[in-house]
C-alpha positions as CSV (number, residue, x, y, z in Angstrom):
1,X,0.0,0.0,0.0
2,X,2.6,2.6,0.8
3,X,4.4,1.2,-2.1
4,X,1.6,2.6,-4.2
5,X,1.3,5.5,-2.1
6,X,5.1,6.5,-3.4
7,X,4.6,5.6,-6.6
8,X,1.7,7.8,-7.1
9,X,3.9,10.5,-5.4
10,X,6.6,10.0,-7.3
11,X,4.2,10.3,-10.8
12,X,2.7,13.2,-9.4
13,X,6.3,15.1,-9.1
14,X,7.4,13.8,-12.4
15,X,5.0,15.2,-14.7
16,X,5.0,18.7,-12.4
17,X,8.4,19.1,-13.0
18,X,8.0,18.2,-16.8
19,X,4.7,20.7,-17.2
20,X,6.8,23.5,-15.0
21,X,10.1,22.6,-17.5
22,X,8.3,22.9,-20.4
23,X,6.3,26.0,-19.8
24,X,9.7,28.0,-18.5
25,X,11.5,27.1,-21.8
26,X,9.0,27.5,-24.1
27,X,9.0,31.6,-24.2
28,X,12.4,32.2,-24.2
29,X,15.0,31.5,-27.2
30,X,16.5,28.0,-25.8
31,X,13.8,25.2,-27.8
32,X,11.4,23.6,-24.9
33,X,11.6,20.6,-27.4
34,X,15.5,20.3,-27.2
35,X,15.1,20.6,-23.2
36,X,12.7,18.0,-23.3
37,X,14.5,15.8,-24.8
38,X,17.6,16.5,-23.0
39,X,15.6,16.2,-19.7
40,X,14.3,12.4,-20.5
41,X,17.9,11.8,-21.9
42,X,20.1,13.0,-18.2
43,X,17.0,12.6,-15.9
44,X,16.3,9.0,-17.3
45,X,12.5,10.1,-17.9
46,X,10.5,8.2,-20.1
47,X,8.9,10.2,-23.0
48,X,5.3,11.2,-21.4
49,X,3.7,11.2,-25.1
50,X,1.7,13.0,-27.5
51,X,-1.2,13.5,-25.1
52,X,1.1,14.9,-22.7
53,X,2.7,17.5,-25.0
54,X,-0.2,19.0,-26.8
55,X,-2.0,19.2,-22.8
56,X,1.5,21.4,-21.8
57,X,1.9,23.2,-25.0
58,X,-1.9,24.6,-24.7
59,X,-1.1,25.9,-21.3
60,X,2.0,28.2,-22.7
61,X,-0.9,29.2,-25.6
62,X,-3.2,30.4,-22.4
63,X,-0.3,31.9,-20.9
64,X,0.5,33.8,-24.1
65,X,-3.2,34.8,-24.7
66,X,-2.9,36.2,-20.8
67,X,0.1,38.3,-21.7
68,X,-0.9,39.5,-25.3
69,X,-4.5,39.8,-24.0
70,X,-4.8,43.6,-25.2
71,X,-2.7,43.5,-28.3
72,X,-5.0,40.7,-29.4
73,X,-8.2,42.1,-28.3
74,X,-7.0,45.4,-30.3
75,X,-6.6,43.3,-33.5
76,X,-9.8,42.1,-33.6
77,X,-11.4,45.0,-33.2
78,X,-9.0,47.3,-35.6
79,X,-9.1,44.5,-38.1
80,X,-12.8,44.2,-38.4
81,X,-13.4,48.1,-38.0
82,X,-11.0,48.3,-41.3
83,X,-14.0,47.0,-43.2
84,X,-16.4,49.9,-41.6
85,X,-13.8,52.4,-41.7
86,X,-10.3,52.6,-43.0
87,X,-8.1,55.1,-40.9
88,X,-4.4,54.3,-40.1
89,X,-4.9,52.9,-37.1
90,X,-7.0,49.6,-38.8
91,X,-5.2,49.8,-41.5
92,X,-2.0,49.4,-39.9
93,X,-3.3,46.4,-37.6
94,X,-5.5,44.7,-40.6
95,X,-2.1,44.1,-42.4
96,X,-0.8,43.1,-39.4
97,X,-3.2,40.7,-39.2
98,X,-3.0,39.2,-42.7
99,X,1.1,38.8,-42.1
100,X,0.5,36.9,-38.9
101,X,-1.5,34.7,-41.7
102,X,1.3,34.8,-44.4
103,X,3.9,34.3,-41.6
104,X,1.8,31.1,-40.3
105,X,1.8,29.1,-43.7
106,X,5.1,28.2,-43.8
107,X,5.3,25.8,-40.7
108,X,2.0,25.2,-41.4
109,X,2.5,23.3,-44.3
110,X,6.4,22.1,-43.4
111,X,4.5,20.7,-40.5
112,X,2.1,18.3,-41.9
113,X,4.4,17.2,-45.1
114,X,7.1,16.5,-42.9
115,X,6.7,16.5,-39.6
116,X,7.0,12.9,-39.1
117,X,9.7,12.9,-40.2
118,X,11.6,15.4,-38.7
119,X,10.7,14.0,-34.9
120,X,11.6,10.6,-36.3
121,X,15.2,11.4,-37.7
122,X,15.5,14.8,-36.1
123,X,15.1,14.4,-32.3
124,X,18.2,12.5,-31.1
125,X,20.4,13.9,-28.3
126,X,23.8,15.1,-30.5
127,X,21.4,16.4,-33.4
128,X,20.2,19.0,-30.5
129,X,23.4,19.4,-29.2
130,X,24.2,20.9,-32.9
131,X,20.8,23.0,-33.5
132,X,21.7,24.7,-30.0
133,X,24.6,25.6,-31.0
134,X,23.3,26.6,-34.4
135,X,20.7,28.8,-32.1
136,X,23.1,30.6,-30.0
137,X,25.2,31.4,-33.0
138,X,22.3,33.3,-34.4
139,X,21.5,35.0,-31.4
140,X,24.9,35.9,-31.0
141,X,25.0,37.3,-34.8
142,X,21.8,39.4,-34.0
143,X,22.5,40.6,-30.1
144,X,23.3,44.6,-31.0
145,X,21.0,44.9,-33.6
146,X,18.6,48.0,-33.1
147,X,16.2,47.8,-35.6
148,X,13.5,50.4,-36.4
149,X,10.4,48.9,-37.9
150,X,7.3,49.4,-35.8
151,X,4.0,47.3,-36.0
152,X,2.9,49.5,-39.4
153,X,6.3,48.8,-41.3
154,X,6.0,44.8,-42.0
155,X,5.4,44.3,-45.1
156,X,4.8,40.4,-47.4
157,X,8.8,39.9,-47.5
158,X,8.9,40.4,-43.7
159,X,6.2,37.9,-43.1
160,X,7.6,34.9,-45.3
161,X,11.1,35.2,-44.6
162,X,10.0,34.7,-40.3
163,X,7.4,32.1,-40.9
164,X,10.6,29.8,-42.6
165,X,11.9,30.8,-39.9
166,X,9.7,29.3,-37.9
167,X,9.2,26.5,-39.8
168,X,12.9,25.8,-39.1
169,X,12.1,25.9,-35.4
170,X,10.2,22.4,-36.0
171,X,13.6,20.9,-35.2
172,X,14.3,19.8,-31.9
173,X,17.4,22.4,-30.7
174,X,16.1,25.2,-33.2
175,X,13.7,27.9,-30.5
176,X,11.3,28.5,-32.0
177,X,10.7,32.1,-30.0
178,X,14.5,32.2,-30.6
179,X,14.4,32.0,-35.2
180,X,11.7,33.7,-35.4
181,X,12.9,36.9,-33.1
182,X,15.8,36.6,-34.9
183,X,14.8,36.7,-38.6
184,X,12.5,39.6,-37.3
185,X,15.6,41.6,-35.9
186,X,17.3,40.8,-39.1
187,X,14.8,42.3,-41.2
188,X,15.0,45.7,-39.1
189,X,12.5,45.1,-36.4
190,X,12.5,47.0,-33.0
191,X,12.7,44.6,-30.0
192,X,9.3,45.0,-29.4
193,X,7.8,44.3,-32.5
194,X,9.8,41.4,-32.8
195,X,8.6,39.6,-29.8
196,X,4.7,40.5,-30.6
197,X,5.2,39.3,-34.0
198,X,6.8,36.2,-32.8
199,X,4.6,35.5,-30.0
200,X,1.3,36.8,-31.5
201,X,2.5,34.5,-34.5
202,X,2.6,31.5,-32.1
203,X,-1.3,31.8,-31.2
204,X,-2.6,30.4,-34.7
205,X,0.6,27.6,-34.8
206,X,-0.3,26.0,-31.0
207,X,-4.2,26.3,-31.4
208,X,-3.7,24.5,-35.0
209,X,-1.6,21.7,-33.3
210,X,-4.2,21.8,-30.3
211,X,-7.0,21.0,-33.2
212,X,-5.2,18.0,-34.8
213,X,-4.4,16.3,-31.3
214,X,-8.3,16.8,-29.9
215,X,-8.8,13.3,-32.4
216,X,-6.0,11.9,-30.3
217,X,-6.7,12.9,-27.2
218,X,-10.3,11.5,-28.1
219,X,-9.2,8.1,-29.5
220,X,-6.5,7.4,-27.1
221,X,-7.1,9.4,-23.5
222,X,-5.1,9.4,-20.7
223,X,-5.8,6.5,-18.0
224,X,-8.1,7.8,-15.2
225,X,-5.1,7.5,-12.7
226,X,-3.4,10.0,-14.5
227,X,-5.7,13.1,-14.1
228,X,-4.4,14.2,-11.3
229,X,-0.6,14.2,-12.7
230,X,-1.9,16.0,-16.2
231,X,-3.8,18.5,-14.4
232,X,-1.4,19.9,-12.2
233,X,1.5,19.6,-15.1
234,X,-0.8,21.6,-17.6
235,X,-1.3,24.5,-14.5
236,X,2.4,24.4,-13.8
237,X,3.0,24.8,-17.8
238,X,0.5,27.3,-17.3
239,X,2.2,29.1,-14.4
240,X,5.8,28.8,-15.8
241,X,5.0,29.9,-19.0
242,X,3.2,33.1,-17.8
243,X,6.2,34.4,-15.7
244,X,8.6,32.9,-18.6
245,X,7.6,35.0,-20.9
246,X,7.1,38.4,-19.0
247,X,11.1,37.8,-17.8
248,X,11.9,37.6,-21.3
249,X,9.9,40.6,-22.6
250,X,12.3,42.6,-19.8
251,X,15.2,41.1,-21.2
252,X,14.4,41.8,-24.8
253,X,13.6,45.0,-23.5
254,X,17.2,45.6,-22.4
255,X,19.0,43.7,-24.8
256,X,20.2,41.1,-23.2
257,X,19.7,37.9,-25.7
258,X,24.0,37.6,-25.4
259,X,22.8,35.5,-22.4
260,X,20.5,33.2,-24.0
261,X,23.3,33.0,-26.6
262,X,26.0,32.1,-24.3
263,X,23.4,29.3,-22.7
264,X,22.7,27.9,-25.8
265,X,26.2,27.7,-27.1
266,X,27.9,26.0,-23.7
267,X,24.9,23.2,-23.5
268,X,24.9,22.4,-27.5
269,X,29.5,22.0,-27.2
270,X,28.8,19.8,-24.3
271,X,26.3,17.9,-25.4
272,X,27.9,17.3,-28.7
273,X,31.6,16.7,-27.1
274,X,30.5,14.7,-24.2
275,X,27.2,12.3,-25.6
């Protein structure tokens, strides 16, 4: 009985820890998915499954919903007064609307042609080893740049070149938050439109993943002893996430990504020297 009574416990803390993981990686510019993988690899975790993922990976699209609450809500209302009335102000976030759509497509369609096969031949330890390193370089490369587009200044060009981007950041090791903040930095964006883009560009991504695995999540639910463990992993996802991601926005705004870059680069050499 007591046996049981640890096991349980020990469940309970397992899939906490990976909810709370997962949701504090996921904003910032180090790939939750690498992390993941690492964690299972050091920690001797087994993987927790698809179930488990898409449960923890709606929890950081709450969180980001809770942040970008009022950037969102302005968007929808800007964006559907542009067909009443066309001043600059529904203009600007109309078009900012239809290159969150442009800038989705990319992983999109990446995603479902290949995706598959990128977790099958894509997701081993060294390979993320390399993509971290791959991802601090980049953040490294972009770490002074002071770009001056605004919210109003995207354009089509803008919106392609960050949703490949993106569509990169389906490899385990490639952040996503982390290629897409730097193509938009590359293409002249100010810190702050960068990380709305990149965030606000997340929304339609998760939700679309949330959509394909509700058929799962139907078809194969999770036993009835694990609601407890899944409930308090998707909260702690929740919870992580949500702080996450308003720590980064303070680092973006002081320009501080040389940190993440450093992180990135010291975990991918080891990994890759030392697996």
């Amino acid at each position: 009985m007591l046996g049981g009574y640890v096991m349980d416990f020990y469940v309970i803390l397992k899939y906490l820890f990976l909810g709370i993981f997962q949701g504090f990686t996921e904003p910032i510019p180090i790939s939750s998915s690498g992390h993941l993988v690492l964690a299972q690899y050091f920690l001797g975790i087994e993987e927790p499954g698809l179930t488990f993922e898409i449960l923890v990976n709606t929890a950081s699209l709450f969180a980001v919903l809770l942040v970008y609450r009022e950037d969102i809500w302005r968007l929808i209302v800007n964006g559907l007064g542009y067909f009443k009335e066309k001043t600059p102000e529904n203009k600007r976030d109309f078009h900012f609307i239809v290159y969150l759509i442009i800038g989705t497509i990319p992983a999109g369609v990446i995603g479902v042609l290949f995706g598959d096969v990128i977790e099958e031949h894509l997701s081993s330890v060294v390979t993320i080893g390399i993509t971290l390193i791959i991802t601090g370089t980049a953040l490294w490369l972009i770490r002074n740049l002071r770009g001056r587009k605004n919210d109003g200044d995207l354009n089509v060009k803008d919106a392609l070149i960050i949703g490949l981007a993106q569509a990169v950041a389906l490899i385990p090791g490639i952040s996503r938050s982390g290629a897409t903040i730097v193509a938009a930095m590359a293409r002249g964006m100010k810190a702050e439109t960068a990380l709305r883009y990149s965030f606000l560009l997340y929304i339609p991504v998760s939700f679309g993943v949330m959509l394909l695995g509700i058929k799962d999540l139907i078809e194969t639910p999770p036993a009835a002893s694990m609601t407890m463990p899944y409930i308090l992993a998707f909260f702690g996802s929740l919870v992580a996430s949500y702080f996450s991601l308003k720590w980064f926005m303070n680092i973006m705004a002081k320009g501080n990504l040389k940190y993440f870059a450093f992180y990135c680069l010291i975990v991918g050499i080891l990994v890759v020297i030392f697996i």
